[in-house]
Backbone as CSV, one residue per row, in Angstrom:
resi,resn,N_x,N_y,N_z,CA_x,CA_y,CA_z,C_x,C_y,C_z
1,UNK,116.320,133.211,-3.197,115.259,133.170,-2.211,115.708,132.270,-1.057
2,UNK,115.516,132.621,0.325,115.586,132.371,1.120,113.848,131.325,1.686
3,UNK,114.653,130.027,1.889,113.185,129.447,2.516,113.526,129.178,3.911
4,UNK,112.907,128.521,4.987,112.803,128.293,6.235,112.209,127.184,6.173
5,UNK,112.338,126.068,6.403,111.143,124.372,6.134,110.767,124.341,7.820
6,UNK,110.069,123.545,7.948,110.066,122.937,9.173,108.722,122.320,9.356
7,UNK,109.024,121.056,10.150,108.798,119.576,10.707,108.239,119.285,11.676
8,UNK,107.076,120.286,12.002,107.138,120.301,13.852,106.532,119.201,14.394
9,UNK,107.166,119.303,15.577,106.711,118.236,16.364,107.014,118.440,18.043
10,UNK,106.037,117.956,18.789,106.589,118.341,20.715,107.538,118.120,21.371
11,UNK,107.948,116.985,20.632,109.345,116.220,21.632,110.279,117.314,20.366
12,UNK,110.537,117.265,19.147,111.216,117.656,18.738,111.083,118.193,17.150
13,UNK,111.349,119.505,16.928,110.451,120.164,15.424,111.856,120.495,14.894
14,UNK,111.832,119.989,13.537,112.820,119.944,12.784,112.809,121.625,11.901
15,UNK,114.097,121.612,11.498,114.028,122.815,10.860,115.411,122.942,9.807
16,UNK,114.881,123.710,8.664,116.499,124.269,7.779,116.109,125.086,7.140
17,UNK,117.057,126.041,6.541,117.109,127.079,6.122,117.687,127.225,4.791
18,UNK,117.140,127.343,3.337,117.959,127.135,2.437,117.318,127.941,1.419
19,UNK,118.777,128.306,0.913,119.170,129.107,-0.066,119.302,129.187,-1.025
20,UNK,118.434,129.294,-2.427,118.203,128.831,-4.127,119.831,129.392,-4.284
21,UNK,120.219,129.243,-5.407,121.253,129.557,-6.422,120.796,130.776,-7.198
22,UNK,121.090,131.483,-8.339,120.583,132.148,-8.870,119.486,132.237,-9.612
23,UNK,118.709,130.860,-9.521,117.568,130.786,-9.694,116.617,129.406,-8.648
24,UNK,116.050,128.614,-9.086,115.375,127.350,-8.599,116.589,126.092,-8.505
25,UNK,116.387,125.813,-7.519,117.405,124.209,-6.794,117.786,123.364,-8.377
26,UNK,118.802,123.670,-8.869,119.218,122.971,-10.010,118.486,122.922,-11.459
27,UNK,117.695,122.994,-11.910,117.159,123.348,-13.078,116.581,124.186,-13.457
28,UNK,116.904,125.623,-12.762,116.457,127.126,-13.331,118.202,127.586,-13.176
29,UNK,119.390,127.203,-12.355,120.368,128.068,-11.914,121.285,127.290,-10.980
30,UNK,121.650,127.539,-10.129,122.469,126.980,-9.364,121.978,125.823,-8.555
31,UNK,122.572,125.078,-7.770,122.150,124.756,-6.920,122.355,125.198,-5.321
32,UNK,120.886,124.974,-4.358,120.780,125.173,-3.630,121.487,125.198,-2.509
33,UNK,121.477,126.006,-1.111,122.940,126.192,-0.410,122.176,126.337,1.143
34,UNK,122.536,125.072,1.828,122.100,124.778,3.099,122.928,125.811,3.924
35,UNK,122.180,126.991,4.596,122.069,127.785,5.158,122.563,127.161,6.415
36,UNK,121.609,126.410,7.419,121.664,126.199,8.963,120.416,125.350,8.927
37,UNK,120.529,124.248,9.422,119.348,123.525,10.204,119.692,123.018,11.716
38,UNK,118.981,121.777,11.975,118.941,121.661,13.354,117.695,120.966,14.441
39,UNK,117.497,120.620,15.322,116.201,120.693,15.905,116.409,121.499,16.838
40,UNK,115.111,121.895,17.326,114.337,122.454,18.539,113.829,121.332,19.635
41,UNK,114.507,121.103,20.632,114.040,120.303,21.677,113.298,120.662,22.766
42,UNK,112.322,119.880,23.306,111.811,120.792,24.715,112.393,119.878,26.090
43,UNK,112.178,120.070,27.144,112.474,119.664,28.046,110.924,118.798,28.059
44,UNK,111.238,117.118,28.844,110.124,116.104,28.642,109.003,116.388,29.199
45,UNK,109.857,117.059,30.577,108.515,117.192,31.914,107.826,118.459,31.796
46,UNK,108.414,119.533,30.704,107.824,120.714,30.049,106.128,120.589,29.991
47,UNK,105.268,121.823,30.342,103.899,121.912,30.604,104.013,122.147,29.064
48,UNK,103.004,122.359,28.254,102.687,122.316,26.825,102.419,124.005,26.536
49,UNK,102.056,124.834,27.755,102.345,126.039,27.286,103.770,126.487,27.197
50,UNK,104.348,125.937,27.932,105.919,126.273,27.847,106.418,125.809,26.703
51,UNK,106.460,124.388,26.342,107.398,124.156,24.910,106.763,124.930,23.948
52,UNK,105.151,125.419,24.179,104.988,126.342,22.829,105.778,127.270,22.926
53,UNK,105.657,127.601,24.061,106.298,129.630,23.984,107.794,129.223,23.453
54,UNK,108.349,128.171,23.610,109.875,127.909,23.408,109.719,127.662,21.885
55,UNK,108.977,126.919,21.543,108.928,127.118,20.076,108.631,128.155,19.263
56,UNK,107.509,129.049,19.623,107.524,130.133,18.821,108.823,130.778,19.010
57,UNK,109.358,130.550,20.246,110.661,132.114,20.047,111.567,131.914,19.800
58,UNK,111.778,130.566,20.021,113.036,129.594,18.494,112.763,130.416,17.263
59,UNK,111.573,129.752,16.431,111.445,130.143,15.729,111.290,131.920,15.480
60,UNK,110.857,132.270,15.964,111.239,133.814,15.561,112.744,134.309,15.425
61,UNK,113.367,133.114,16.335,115.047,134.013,16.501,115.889,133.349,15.155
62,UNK,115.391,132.198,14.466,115.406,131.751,13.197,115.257,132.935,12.080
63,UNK,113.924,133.323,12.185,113.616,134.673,10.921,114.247,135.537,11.262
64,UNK,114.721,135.773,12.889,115.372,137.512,12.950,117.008,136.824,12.457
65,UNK,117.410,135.904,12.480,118.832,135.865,12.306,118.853,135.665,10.801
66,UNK,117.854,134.658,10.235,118.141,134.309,8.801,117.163,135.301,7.637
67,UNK,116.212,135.892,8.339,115.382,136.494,7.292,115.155,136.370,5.997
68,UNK,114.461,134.820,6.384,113.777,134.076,5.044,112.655,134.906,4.604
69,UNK,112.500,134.327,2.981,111.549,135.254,2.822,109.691,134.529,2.854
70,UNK,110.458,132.935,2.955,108.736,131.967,3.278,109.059,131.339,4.031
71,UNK,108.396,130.704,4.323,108.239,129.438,5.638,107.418,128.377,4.905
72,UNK,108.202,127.200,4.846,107.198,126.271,4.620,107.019,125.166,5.694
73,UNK,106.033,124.672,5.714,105.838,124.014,6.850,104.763,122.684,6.661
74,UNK,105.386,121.734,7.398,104.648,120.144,6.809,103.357,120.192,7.392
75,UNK,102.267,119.338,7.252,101.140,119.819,7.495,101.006,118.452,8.882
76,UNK,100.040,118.611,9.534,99.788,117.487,10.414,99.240,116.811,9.560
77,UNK,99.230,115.369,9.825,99.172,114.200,9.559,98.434,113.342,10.611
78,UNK,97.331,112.933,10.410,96.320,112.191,11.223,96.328,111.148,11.647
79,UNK,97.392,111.475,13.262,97.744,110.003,14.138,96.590,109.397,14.448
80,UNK,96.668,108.356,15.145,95.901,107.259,15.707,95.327,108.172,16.564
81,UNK,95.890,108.383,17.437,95.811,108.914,19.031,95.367,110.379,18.796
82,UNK,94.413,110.775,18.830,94.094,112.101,18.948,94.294,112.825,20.001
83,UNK,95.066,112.913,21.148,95.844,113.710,21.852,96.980,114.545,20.649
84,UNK,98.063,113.613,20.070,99.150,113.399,19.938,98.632,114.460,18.191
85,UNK,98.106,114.515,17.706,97.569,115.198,16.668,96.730,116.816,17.206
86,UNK,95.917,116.763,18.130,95.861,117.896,18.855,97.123,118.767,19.416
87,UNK,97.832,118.094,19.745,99.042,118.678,20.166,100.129,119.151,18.955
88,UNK,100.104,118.242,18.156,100.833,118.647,16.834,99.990,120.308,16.227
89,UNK,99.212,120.132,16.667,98.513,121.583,15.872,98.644,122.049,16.784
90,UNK,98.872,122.531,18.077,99.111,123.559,18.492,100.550,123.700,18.108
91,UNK,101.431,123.353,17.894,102.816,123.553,17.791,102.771,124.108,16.204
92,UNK,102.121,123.525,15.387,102.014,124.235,13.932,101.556,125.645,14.192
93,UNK,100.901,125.416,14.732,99.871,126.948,15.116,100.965,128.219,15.509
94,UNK,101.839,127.509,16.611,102.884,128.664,17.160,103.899,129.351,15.852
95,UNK,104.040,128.038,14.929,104.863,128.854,13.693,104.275,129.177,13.275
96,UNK,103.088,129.076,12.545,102.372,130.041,11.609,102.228,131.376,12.149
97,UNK,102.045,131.605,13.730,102.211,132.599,13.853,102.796,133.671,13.986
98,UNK,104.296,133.106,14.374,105.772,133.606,14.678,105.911,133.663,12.994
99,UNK,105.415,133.316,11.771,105.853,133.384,10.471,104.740,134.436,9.807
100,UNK,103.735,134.077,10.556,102.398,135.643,10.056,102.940,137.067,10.313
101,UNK,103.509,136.834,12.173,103.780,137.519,12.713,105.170,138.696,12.037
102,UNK,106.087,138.107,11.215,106.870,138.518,10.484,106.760,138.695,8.965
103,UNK,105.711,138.825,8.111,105.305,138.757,7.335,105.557,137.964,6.287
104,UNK,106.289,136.404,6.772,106.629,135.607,5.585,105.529,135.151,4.842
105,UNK,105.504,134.733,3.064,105.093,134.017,2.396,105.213,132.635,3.602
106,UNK,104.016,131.625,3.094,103.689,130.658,4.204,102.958,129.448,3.340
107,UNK,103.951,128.601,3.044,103.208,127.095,2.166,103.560,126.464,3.135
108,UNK,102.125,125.013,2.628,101.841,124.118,3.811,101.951,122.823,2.594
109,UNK,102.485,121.696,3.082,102.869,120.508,2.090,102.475,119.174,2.869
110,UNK,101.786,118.386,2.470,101.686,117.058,3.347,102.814,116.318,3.445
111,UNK,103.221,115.581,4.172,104.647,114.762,4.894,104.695,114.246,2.776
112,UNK,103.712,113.010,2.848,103.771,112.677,1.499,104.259,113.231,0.087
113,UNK,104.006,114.147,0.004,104.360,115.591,-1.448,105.700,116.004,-0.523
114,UNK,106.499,116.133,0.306,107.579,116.454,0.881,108.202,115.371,0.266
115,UNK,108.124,114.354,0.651,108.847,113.161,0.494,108.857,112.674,-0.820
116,UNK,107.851,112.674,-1.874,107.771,112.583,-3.359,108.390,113.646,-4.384
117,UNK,108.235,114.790,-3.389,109.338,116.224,-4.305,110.703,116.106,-3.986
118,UNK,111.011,115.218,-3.165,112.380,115.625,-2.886,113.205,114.012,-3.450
119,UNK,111.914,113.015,-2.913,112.725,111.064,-3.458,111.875,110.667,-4.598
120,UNK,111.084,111.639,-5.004,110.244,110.664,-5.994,109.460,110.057,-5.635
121,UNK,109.548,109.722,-4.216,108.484,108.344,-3.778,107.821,108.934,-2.381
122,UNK,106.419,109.051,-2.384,105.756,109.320,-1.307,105.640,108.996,0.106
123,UNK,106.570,107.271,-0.504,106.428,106.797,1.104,108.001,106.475,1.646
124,UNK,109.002,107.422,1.409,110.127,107.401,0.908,110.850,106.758,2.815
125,UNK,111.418,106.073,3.302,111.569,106.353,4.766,113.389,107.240,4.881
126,UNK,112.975,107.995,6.083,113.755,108.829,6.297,115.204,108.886,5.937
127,UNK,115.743,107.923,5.921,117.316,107.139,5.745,117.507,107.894,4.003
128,UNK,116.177,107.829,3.119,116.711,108.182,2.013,115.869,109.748,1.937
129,UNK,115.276,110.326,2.454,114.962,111.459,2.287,115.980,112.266,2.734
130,UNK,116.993,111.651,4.184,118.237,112.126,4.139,119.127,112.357,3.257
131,UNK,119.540,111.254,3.038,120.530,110.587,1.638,120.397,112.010,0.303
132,UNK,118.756,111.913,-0.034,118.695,112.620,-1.622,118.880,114.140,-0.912
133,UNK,118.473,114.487,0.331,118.441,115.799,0.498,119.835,116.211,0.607
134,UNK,120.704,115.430,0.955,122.227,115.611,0.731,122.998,115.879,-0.775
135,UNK,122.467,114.835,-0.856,122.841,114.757,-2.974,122.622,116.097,-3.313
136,UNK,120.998,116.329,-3.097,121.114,118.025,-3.777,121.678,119.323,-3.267
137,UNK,121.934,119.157,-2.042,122.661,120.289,-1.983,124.139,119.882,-1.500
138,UNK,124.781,118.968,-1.916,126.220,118.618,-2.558,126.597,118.507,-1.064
139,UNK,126.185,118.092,0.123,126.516,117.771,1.545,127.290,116.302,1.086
140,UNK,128.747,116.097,2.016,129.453,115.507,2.428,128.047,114.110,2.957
141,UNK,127.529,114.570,3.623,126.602,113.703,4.727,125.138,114.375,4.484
142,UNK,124.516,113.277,5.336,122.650,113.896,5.379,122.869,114.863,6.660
143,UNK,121.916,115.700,6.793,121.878,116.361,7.883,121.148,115.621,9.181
144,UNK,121.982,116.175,10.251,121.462,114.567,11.594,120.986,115.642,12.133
145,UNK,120.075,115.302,13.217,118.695,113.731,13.277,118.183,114.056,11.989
146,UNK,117.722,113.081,12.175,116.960,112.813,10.524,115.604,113.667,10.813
147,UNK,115.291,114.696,11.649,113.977,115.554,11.895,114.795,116.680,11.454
148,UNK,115.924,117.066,11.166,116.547,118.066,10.633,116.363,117.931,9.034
149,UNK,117.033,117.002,8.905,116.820,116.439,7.654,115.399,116.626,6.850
150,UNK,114.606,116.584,7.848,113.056,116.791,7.035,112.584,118.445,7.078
151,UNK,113.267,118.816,8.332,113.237,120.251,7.787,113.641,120.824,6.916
152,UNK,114.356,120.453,6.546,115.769,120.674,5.003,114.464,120.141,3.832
153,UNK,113.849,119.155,3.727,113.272,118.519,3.251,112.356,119.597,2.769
154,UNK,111.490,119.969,3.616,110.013,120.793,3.306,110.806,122.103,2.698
155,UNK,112.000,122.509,3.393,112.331,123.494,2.713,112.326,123.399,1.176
156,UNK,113.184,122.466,0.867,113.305,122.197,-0.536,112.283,122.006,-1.212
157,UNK,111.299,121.686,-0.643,109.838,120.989,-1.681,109.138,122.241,-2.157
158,UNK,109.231,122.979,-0.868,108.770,124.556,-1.520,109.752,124.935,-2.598
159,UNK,110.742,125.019,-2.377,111.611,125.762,-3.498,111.569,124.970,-4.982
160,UNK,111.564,123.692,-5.079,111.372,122.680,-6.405,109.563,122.605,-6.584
161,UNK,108.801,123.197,-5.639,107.815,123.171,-5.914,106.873,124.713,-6.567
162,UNK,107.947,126.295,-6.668,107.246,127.242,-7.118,108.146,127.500,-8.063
């Protein structure tokens, strides 16, 4: 099975693409096989309809190249600043739909259960959610920026999580 994770965010939405073994990430079959990750950047002075449209069609050119068969995707998380959380949901919004839109399976995971499925520990900080997400899929290194890394992340939580 093919998953798709991703991390979104305005300035920059994380993403990876990964690939079970012949069964579930190490204790059904093989282990898991990092496909492609990466971020999605927008330009700063970008109007907010524009980095959406740039994000949905990232992401679509993601499913047309990798044709995962889910999308999982971290859930917003309730900033201080309610601009900055309004805005996070519209950017969730653009993948769910670019992922409706293609008929993927579609799990949603809080930052927390990402970070506890993959380190054990809920409040794990990024440096080691890198680190373990490397360990399991036998990477030399963590995957950089560490918003890649968490895309890799959600990916995996779905896959150790069905």
């Amino acid at each position: 099975m093919r998953v798709l994770g991703v991390d979104p965010g305005m300035a920059a939405t994380g993403y990876g693409i990964v690939e079970t073994g012949n069964g579930a990430l190490g204790h059904r079959g093989g282990p898991g096989r990092l496909i492609e990750c990466g971020v999605i950047t927008f330009a700063r002075r970008s109007s907010l309809p524009r980095r959406l449209a740039e994000l949905h069609a990232e992401i679509v050119a993601l499913i047309d190249r990798h044709h995962p068969a889910a999308l999982a995707l971290e859930n917003a998380f309730y900033h201080r600043n309610v601009r900055t959380t309004l805005v996070l949901g519209h950017a969730r919004g653009v993948v769910l739909l670019a992922a409706q839109q293609a008929g993927l399976a579609i799990a949603e995971y809080a930052p927390a259960t990402v970070k506890k499925t993959v380190t054990g520990a809920g409040a794990a900080p990024k440096a080691q959610v890198g680190a373990v997400v490397a360990r399991l899929l036998r990477l030399r290194e963590a995957p950089r920026p560490a918003d890649a890394a968490d895309g890799v992340a959600v990916a995996l939580t779905h896959i150790l999580r069905t």
